[in-house]
C-alpha positions as CSV (number, residue, x, y, z in Angstrom):
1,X,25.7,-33.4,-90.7
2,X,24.7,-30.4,-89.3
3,X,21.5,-29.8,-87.0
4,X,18.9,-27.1,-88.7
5,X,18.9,-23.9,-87.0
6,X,16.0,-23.4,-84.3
7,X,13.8,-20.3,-86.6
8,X,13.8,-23.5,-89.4
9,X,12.7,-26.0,-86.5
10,X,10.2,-24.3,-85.3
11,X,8.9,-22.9,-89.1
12,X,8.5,-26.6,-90.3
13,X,6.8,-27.0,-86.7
14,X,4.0,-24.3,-87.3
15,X,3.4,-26.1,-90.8
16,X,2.6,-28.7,-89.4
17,X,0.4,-27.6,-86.8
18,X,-1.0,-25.6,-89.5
19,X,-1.6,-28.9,-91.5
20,X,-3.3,-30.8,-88.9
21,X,-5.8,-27.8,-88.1
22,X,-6.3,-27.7,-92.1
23,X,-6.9,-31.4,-92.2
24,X,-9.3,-31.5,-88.8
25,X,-11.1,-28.4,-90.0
26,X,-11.6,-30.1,-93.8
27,X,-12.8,-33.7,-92.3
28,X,-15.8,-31.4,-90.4
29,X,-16.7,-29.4,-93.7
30,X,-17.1,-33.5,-95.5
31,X,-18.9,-34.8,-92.4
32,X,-21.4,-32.1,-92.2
33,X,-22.1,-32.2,-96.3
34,X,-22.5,-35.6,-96.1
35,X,-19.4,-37.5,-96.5
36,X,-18.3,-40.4,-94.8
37,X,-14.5,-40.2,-93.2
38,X,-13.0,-43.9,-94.4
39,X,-9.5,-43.5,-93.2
40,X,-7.6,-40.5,-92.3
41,X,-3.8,-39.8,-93.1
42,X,-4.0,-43.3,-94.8
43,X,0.3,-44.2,-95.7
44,X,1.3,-46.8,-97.4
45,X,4.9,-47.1,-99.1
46,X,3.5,-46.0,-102.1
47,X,1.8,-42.8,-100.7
48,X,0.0,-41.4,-98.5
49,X,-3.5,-39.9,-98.4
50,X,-4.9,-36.9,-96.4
51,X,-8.6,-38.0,-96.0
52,X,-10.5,-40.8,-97.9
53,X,-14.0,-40.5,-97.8
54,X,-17.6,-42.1,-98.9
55,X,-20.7,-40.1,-100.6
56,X,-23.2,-42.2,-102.0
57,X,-21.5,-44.9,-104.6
58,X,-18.3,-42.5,-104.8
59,X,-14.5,-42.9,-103.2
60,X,-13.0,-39.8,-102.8
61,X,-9.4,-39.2,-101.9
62,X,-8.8,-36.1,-100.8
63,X,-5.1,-34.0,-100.6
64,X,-5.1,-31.2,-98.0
65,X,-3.2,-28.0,-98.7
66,X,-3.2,-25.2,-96.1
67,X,-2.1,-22.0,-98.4
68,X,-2.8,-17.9,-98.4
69,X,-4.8,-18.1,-101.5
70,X,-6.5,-20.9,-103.4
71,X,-4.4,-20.8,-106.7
72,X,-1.6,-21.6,-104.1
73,X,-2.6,-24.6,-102.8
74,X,-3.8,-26.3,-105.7
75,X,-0.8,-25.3,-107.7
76,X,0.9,-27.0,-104.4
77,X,-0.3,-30.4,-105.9
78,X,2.9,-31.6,-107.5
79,X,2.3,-34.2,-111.0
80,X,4.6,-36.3,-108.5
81,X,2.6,-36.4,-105.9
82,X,-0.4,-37.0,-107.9
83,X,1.4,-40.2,-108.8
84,X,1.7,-41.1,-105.1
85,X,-1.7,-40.5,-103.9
86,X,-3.4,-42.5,-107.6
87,X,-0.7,-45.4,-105.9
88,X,-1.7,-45.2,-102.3
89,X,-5.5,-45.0,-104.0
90,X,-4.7,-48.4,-105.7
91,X,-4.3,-50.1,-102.9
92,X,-7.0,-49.2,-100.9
93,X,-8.8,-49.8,-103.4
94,X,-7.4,-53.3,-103.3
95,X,-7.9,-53.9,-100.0
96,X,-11.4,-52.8,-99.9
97,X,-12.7,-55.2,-101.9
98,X,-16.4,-54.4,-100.6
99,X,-15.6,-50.8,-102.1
100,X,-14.7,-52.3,-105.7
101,X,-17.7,-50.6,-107.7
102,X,-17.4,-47.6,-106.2
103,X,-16.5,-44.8,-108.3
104,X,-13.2,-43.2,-107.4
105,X,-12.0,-39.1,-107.6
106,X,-9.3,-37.6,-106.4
107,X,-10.2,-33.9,-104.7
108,X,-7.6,-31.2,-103.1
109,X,-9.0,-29.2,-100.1
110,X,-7.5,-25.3,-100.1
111,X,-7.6,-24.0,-97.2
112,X,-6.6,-20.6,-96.8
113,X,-7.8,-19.5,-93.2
114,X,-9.1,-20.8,-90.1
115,X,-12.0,-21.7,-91.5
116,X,-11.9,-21.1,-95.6
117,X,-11.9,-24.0,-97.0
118,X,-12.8,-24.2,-101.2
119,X,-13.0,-28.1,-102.4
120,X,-11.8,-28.5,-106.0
121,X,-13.7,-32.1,-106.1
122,X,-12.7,-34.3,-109.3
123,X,-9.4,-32.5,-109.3
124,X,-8.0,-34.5,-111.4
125,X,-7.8,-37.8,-113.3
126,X,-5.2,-40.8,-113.1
């Protein structure tokens, strides 16, 4: 198998560089409104999870997506990987037992510049 050329190397790096930055710059936006950071980059063999976080008697699992526009990144939330992120959900859930009457939602984060970040909370529904 053949190594990737060095312009694809250092594409995918920039990604995720660009990730991280989205995923720091989304955790400050929760903390300041009020949201408490439970886990970050939560992986399980399930799934994985961006940012989990706790408001008041609500869960919230959140999927970052660093696009241009906001259509783009929350188009970038696959049905599969919806799937994966309800799993990984389930089992935090199940190892948090004090969490168990929490309600739970599932929120994407678009961020489309340094710092524009549009929350589409209660995304969607497993």
């Amino acid at each position: 198998m053949s190594k990737p050329p060095d312009h694809q190397i250092a594409k995918k790096k920039r990604a995720q560089k660009r990730g991280r930055w989205a995923e720091y710059v989304v955790r400050l936006k929760l903390r300041a409104t009020g949201h408490r950071i439970l886990r970050a980059n939560y992986k399980t063999k399930v799934g994985e999870i961006d940012i989990i976080y706790k408001k008041q008697n609500r869960i919230g699992f959140v999927e970052v997506k660093a696009r241009k526009t906001v259509d783009a990144a929350s188009e970038a939330v696959t049905p599969r990987q919806r799937i994966r992120i309800e799993r990984a959900a389930q089992q935090f859930m199940a190892q948090s037992i004090q969490l168990e009457s929490c309600d739970m939602q599932f929120d994407v984060a678009c961020v489309t510049g340094p710092l524009s970040i549009h929350m589409l909370y209660d995304a969607w529904r497993p």
